[in-house]
PASEBA-1860 file (N, C-alpha, C; in nm, 3 decimals):
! residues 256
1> XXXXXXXX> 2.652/2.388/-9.894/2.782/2.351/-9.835/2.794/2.423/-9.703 ~ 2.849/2.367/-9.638/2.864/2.414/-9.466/2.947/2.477/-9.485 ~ 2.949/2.641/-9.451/3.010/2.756/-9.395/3.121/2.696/-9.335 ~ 3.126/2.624/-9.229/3.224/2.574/-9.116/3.356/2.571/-9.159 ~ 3.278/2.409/-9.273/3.452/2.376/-9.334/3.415/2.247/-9.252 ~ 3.394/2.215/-9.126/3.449/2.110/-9.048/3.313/1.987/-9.067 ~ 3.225/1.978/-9.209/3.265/1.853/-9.317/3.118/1.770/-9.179 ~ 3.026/1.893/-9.156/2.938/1.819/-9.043/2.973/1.782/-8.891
9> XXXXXXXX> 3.136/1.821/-8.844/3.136/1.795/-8.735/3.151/1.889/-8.599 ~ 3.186/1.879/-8.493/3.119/1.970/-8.415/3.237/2.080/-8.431 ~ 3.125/2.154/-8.405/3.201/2.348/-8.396/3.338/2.373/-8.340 ~ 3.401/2.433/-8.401/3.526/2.481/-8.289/3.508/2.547/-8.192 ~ 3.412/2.561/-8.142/3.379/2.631/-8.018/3.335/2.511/-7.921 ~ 3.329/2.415/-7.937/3.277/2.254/-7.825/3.123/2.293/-7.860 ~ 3.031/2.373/-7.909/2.907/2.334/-7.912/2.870/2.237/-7.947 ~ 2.708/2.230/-7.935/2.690/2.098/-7.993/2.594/2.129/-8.148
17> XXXXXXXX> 2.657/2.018/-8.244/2.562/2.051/-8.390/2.464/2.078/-8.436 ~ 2.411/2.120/-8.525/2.288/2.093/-8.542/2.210/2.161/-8.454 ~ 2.181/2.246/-8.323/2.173/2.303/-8.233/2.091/2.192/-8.129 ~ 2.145/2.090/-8.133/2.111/1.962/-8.052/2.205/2.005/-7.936 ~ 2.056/1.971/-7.790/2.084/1.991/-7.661/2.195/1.956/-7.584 ~ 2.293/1.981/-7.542/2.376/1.921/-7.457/2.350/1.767/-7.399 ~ 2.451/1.685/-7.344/2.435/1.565/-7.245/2.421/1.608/-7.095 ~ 2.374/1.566/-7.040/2.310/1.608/-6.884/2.437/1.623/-6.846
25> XXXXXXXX> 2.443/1.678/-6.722/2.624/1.704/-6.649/2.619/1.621/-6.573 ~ 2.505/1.542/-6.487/2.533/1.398/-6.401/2.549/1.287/-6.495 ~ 2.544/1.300/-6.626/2.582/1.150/-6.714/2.744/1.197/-6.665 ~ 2.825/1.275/-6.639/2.978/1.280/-6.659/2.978/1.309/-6.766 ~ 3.172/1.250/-6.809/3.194/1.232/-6.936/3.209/1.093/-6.943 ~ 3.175/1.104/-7.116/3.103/0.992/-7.128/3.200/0.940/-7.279 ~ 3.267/0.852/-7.274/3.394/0.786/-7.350/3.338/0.718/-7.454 ~ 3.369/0.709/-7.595/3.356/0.611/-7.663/3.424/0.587/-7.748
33> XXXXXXXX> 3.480/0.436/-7.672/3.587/0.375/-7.710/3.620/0.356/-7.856 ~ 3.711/0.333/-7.931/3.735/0.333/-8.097/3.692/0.187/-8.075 ~ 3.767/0.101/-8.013/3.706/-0.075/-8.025/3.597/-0.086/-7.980 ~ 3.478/-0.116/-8.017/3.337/-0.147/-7.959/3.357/-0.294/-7.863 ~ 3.482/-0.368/-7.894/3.475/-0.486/-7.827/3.499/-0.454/-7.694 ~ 3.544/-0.367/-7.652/3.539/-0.340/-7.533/3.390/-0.299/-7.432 ~ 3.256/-0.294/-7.537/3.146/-0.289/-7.440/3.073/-0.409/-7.456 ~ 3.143/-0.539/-7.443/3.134/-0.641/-7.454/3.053/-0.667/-7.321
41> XXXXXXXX> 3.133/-0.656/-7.221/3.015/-0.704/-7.083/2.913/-0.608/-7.092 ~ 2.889/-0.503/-7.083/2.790/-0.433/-7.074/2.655/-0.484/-7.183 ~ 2.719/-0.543/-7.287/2.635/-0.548/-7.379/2.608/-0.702/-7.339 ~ 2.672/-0.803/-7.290/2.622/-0.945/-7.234/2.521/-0.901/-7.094 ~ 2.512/-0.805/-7.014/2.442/-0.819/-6.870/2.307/-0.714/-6.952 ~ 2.318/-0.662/-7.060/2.150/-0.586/-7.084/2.153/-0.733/-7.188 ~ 2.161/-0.767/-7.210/2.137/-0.928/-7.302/2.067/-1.036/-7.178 ~ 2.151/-1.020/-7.122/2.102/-1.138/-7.018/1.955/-1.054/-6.920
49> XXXXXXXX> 1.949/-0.920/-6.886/1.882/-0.872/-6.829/1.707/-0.851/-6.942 ~ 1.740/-0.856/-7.010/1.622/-0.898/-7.132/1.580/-1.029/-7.131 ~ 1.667/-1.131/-7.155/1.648/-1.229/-7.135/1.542/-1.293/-6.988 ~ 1.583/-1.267/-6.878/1.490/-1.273/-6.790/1.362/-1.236/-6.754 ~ 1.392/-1.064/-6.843/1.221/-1.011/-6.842/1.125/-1.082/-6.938 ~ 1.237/-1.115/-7.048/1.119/-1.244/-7.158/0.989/-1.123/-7.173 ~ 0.986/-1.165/-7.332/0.850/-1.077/-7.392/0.705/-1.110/-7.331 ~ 0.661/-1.005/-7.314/0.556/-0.926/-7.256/0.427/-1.012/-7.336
57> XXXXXXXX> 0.351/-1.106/-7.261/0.254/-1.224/-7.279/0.131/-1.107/-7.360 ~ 0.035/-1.211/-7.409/-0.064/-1.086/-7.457/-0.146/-1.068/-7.313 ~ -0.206/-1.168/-7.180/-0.225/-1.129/-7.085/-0.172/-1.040/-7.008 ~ -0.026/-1.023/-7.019/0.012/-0.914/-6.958/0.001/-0.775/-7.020 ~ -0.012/-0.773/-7.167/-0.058/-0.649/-7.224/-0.198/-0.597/-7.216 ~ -0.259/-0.721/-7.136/-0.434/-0.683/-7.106/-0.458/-0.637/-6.968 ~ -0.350/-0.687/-6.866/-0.356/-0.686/-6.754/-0.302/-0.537/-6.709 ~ -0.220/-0.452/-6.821/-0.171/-0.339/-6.794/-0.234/-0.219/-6.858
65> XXXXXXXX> -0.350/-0.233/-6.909/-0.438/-0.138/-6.987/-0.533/-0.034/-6.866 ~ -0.483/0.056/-6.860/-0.559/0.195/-6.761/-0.744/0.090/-6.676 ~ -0.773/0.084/-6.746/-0.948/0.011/-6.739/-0.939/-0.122/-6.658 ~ -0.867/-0.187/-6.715/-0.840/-0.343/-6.662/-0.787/-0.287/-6.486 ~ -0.693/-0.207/-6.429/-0.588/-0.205/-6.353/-0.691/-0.122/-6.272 ~ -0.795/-0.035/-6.276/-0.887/0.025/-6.202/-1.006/-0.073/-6.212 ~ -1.034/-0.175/-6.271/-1.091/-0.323/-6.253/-1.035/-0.383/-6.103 ~ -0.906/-0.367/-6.118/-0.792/-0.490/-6.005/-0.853/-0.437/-5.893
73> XXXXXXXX> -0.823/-0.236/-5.914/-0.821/-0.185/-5.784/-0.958/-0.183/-5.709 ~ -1.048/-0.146/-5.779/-1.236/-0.184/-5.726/-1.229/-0.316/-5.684 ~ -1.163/-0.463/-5.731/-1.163/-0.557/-5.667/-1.091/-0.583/-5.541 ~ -0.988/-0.541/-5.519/-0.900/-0.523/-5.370/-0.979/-0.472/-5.264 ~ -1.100/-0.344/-5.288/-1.153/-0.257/-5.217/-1.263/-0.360/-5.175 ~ -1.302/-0.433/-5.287/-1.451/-0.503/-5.229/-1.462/-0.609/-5.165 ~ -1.284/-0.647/-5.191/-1.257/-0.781/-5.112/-1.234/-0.760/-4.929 ~ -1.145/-0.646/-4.925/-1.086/-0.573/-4.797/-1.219/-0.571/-4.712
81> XXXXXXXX> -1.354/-0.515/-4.757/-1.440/-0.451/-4.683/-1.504/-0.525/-4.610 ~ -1.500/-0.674/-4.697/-1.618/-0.802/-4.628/-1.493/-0.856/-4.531 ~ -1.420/-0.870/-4.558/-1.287/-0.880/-4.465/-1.250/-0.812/-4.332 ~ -1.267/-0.697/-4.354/-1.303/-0.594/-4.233/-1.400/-0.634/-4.151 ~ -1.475/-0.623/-4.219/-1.650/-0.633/-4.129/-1.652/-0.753/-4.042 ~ -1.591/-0.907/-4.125/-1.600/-0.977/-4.056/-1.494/-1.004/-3.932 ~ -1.422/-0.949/-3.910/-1.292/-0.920/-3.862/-1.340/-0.841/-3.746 ~ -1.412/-0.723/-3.728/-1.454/-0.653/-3.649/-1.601/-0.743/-3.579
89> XXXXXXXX> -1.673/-0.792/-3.676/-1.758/-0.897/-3.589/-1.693/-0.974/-3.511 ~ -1.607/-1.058/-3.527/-1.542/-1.185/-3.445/-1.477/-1.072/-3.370 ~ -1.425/-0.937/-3.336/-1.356/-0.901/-3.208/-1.475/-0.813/-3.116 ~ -1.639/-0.764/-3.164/-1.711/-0.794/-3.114/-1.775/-0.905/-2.991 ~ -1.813/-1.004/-3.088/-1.795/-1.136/-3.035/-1.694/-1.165/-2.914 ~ -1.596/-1.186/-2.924/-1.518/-1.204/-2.829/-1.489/-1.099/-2.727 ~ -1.508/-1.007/-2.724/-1.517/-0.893/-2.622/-1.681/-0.908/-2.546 ~ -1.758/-0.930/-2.662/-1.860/-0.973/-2.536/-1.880/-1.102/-2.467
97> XXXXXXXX> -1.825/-1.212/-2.511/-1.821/-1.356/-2.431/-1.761/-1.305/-2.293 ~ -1.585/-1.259/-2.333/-1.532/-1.180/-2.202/-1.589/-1.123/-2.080 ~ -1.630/-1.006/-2.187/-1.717/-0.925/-2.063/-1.844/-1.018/-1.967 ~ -1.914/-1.084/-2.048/-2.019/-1.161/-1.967/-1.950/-1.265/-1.889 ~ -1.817/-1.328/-1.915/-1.773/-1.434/-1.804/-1.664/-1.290/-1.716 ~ -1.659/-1.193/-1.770/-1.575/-1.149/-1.620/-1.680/-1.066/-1.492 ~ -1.624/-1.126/-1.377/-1.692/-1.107/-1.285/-1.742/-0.968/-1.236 ~ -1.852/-0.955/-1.245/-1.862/-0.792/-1.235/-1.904/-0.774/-1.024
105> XXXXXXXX> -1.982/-0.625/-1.005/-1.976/-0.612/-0.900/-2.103/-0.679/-0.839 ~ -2.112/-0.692/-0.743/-2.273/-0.743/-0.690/-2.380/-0.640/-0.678 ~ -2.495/-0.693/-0.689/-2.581/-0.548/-0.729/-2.708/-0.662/-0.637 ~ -2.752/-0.556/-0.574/-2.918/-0.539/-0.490/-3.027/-0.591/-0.565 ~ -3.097/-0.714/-0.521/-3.219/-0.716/-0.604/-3.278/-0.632/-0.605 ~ -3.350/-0.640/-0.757/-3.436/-0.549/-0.767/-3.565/-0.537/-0.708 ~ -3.584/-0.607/-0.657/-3.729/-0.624/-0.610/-3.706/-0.566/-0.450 ~ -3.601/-0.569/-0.385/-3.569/-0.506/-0.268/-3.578/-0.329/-0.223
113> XXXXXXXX> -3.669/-0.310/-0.215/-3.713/-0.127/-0.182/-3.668/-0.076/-0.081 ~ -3.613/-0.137/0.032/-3.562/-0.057/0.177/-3.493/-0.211/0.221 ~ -3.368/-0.146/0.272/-3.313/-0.241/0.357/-3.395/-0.328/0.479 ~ -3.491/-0.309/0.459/-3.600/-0.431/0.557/-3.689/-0.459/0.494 ~ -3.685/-0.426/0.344/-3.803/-0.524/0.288/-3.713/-0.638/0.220 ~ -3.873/-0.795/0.242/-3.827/-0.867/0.199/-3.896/-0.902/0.067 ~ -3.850/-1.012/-0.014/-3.876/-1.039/-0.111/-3.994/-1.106/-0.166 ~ -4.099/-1.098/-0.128/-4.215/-1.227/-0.115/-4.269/-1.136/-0.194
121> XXXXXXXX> -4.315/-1.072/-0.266/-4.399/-0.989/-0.350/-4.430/-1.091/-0.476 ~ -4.570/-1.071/-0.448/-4.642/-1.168/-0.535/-4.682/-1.331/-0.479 ~ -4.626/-1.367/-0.409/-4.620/-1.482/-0.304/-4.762/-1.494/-0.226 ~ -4.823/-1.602/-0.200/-4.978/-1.578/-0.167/-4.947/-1.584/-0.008 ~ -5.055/-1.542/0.043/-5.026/-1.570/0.217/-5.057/-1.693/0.229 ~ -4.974/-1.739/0.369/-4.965/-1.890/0.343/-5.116/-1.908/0.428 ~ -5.145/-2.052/0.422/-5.269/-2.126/0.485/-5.279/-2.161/0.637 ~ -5.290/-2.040/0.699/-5.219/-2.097/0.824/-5.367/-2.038/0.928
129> XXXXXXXX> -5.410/-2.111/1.059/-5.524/-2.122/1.116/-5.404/-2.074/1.267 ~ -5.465/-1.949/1.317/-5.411/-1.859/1.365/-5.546/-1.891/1.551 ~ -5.535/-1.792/1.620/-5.610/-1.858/1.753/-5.666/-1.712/1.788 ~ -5.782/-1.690/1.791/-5.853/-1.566/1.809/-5.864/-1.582/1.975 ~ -5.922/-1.459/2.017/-5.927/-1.379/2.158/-5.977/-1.458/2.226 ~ -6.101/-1.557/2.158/-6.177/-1.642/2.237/-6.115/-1.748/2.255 ~ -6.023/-1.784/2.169/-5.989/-1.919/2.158/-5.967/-2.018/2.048 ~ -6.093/-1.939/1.973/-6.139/-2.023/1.810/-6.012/-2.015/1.704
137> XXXXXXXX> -6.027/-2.117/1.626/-5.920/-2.126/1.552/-5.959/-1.975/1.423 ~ -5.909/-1.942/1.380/-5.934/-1.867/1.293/-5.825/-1.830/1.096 ~ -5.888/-1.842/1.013/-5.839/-1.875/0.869/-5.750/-1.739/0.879 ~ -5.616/-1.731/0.840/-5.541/-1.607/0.815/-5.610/-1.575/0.657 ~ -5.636/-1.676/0.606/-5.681/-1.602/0.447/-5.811/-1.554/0.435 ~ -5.851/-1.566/0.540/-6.022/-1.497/0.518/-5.983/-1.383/0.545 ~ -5.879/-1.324/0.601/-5.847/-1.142/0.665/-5.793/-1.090/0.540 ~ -5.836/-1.072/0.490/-5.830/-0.965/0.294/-5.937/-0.910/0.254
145> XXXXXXXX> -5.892/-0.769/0.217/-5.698/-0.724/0.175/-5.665/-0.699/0.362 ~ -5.543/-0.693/0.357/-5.546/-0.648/0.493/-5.408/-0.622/0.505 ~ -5.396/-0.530/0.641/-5.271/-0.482/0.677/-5.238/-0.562/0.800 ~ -5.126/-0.652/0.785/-5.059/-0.762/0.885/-4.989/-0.740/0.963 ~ -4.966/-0.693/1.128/-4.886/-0.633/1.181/-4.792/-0.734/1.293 ~ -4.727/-0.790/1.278/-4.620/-0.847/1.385/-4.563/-0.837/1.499 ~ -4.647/-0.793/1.615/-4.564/-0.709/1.696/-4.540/-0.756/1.832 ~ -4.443/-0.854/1.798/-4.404/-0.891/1.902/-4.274/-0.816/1.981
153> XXXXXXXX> -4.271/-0.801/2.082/-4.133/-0.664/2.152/-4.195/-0.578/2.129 ~ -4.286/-0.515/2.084/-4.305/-0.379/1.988/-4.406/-0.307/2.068 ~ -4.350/-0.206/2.109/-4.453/-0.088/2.151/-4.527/-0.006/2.058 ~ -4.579/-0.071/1.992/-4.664/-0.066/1.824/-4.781/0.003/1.872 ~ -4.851/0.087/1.973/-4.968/0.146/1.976/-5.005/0.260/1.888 ~ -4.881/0.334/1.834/-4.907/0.475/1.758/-4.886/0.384/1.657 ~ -4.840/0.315/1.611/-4.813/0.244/1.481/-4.977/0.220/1.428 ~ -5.014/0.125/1.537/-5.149/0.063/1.512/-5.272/0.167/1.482
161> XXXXXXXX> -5.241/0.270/1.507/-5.370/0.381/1.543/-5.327/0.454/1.428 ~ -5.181/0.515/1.390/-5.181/0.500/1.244/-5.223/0.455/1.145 ~ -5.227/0.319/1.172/-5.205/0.235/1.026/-5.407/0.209/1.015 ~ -5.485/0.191/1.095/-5.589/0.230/1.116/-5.694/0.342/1.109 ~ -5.615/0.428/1.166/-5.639/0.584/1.044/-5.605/0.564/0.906 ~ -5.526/0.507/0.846/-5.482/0.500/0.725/-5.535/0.460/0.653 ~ -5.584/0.350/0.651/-5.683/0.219/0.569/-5.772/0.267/0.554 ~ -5.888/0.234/0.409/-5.989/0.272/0.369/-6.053/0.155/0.433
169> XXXXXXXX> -6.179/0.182/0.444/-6.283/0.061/0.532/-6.294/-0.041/0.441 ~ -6.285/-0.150/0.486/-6.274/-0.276/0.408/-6.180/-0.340/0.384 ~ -6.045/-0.262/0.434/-5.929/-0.350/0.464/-5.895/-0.351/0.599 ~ -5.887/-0.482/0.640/-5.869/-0.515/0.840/-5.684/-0.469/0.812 ~ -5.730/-0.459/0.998/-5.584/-0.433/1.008/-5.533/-0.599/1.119 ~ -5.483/-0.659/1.075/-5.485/-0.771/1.171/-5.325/-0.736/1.246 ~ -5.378/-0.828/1.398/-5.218/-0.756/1.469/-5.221/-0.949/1.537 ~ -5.099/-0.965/1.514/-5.021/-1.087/1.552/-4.959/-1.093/1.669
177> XXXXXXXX> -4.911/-1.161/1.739/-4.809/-1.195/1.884/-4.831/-1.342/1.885 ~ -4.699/-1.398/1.948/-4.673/-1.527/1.971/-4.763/-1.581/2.086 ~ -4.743/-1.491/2.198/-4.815/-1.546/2.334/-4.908/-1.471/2.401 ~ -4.871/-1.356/2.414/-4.928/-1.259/2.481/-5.042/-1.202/2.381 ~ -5.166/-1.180/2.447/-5.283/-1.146/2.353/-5.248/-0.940/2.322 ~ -5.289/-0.913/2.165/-5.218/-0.795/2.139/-5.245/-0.644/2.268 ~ -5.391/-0.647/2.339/-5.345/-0.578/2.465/-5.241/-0.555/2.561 ~ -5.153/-0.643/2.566/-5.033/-0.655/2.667/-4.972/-0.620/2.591
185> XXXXXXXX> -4.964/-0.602/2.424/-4.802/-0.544/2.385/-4.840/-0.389/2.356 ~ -4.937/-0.318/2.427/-4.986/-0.167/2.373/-5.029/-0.157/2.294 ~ -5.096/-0.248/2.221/-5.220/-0.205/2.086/-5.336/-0.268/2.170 ~ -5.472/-0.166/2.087/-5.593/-0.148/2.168/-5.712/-0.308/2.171 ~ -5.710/-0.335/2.258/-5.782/-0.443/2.286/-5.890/-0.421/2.135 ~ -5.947/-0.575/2.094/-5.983/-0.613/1.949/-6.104/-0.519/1.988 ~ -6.186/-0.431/1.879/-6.297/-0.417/1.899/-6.325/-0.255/1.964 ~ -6.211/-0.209/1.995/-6.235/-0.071/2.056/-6.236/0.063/1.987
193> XXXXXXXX> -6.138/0.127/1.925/-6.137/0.181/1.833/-6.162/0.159/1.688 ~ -6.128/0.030/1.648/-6.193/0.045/1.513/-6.316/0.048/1.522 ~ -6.393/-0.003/1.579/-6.553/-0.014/1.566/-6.607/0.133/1.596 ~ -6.523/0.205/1.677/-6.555/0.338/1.661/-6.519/0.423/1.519 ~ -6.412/0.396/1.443/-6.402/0.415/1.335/-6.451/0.354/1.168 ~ -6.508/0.257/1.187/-6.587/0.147/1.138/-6.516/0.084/1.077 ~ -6.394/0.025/1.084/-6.299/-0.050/1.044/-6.301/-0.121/1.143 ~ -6.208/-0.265/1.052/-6.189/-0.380/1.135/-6.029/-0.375/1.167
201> XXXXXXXX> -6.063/-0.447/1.331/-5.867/-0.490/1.358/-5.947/-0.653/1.432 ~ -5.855/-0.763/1.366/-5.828/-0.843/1.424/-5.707/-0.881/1.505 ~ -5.700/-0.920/1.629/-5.633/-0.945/1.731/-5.587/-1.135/1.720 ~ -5.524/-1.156/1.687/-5.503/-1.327/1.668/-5.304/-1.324/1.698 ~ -5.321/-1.465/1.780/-5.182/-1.552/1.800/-5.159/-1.636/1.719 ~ -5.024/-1.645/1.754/-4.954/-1.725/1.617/-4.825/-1.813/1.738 ~ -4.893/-1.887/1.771/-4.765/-1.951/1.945/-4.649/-1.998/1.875 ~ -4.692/-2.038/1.750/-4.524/-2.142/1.708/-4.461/-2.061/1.600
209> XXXXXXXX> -4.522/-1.940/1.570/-4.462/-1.870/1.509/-4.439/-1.903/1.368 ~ -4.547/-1.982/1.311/-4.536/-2.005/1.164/-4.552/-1.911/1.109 ~ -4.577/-1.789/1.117/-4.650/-1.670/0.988/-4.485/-1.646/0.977 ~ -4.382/-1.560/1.087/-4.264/-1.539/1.068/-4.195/-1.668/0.967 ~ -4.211/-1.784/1.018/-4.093/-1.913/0.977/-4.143/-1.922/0.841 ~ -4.257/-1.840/0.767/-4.305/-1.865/0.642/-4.281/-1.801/0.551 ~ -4.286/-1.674/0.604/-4.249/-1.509/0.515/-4.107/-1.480/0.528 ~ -4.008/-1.570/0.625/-3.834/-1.583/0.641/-3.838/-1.427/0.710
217> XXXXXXXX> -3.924/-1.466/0.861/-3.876/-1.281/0.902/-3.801/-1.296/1.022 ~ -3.700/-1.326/1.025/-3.569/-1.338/1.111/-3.540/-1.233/1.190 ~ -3.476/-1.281/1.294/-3.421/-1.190/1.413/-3.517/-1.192/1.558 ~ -3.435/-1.130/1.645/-3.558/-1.162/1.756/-3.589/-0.990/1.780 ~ -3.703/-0.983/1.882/-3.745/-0.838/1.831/-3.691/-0.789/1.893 ~ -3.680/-0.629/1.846/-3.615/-0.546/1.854/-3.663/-0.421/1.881 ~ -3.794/-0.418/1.889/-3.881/-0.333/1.948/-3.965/-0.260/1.821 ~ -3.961/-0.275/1.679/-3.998/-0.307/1.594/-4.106/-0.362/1.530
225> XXXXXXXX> -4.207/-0.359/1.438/-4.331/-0.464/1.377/-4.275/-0.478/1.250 ~ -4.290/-0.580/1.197/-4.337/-0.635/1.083/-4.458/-0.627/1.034 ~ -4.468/-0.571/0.882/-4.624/-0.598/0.853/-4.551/-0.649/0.692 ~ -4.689/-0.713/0.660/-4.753/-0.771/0.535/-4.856/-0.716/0.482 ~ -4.875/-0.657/0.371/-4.991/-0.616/0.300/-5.052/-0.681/0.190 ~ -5.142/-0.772/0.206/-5.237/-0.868/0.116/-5.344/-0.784/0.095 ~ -5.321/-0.819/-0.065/-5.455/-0.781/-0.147/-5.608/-0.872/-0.093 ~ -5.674/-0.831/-0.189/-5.801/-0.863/-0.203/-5.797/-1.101/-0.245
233> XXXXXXXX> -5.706/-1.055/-0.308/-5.701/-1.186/-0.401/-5.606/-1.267/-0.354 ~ -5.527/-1.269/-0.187/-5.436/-1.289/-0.130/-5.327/-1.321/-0.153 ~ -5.291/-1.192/-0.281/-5.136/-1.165/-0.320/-5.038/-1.074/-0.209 ~ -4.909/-1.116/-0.151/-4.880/-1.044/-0.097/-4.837/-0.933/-0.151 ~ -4.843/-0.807/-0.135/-4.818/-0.707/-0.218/-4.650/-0.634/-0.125 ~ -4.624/-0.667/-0.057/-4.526/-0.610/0.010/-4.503/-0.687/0.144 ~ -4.364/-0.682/0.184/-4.342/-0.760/0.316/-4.195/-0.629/0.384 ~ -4.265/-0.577/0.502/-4.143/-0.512/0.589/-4.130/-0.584/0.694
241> XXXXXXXX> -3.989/-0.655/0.673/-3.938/-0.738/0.794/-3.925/-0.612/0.930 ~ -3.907/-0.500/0.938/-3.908/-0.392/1.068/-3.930/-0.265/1.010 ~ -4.055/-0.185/1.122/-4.101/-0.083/1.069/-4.151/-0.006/1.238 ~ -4.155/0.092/1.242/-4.207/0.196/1.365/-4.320/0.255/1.299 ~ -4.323/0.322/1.121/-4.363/0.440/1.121/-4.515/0.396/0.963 ~ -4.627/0.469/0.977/-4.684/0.439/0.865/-4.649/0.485/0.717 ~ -4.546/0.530/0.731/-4.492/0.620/0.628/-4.406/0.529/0.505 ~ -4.407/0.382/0.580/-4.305/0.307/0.532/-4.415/0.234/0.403
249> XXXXXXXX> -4.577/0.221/0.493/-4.651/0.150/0.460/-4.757/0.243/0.352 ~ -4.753/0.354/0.387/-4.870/0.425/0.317/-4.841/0.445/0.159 ~ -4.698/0.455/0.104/-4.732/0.436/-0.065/-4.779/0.305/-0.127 ~ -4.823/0.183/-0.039/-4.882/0.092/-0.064/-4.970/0.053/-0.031 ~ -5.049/0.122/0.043/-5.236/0.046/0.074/-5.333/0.079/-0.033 ~ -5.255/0.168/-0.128/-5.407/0.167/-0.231/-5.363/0.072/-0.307 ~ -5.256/-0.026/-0.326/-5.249/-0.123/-0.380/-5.381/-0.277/-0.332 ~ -5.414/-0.232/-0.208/-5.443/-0.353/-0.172/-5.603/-0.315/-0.210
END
């Protein structure tokens, strides 16, 4: 029998029975009514709020199992990644179409080594019948390998005596002019010094000026030579539209 007296109900002190925990202090106080009909709505909106959630399918009791739901999540990850990748390809892609149609800066051929060389490298010497000292017609392609000198305007005598010192025997040094035979422009009459050095210089005209109108060596002179350096096999190996010095020419005669 209960000590109390008060027949199981709560203490005269407001504790609670049974030594059961208090109600939280953010529930408030918390009323209950003698008529239950009064939790009539409350008890129709958790009725109706059940009603909508509707019992729990057996798929959905499979679909919510720890194993299944780290199933879902490995599938999201493996889907995302091929998704990514291809996503980053196509903005690849399109950043480089861009870049190749936007106009970039202009850039120097490559084949261009000094602002007076021209581009004929590899280009054969053309077929052209040139007019020797005597008169005779003479083959420009029989003079290989050889060093081709242009010197029309050109006070080319140290040039020529250079470029003649320079050459190993067996490559001519041929010297060109339109009209005037190459003595009148200060290189040494055909036959004088090289034969003292045992190298060849041929002396030959060119009146209409095809060797220039062939190799595109433009301008009128300027006091300047042009040379051409043909191989053995009458490849041109180099073309300087204007030159004074052998220095321009000498990292290329052991080519020829």
């Amino acid at each position: 029998m209960d000590s109390s007296g008060d027949n199981g109900g709560f203490p005269s002190d407001g504790g609670s029975p049974d030594d059961l925990p208090d109600l939280p202090a953010e529930w408030g106080v918390i009323v209950v009514p003698d008529d239950l009909s009064e939790l009539a709505d409350e008890v129709a909106a958790v009725q109706a709020e059940l009603r909508l959630t509707g019992p729990r399918t057996r798929w959905q009791r499979f679909a919510d199992r720890p194993a299944v739901r780290g199933l879902h999540r490995i599938a999201l990850v493996g889907v995302r990644a091929p998704v990514l990748i291809m996503s980053m390809a196509v903005l690849v892609t399109v950043a480089s179409l861009v870049a190749s149609a936007w106009p970039g800066p202009d850039r120097a051929p490559a084949t261009q080594r000094t602002a007076s060389t021209t581009a004929d490298s590899g280009d054969e010497l053309p077929a052209l019948e040139l007019i020797g000292p005597d008169g005779a017609h003479v083959q420009l392609r029989a003079q290989r390998p050889a060093v081709i000198l242009l010197t029309d305007g050109c006070d080319c005598s140290g040039l020529v005596a250079d470029t003649v010192s320079a050459v190993r025997p067996g490559i001519a040094v041929v010297l060109i002019t339109t009209a005037a035979p190459p003595s009148a422009a200060g290189t040494p009459p055909p036959g004088a010094t090289p034969q003292a050095q045992g190298k060849t210089v041929r002396s030959l005209r060119d009146p209409a000026g095809s060797l220039r109108t062939s190799l595109r060596l433009d301008g009128p002179p300027d006091g300047t030579a042009a040379a051409v350096l043909v191989n053995g096999a009458g490849k041109i190996v180099r073309t300087i539209q204007r030159t004074q010095t052998i220095e321009e020419l000498r990292p290329d005669l052991a080519r020829l």
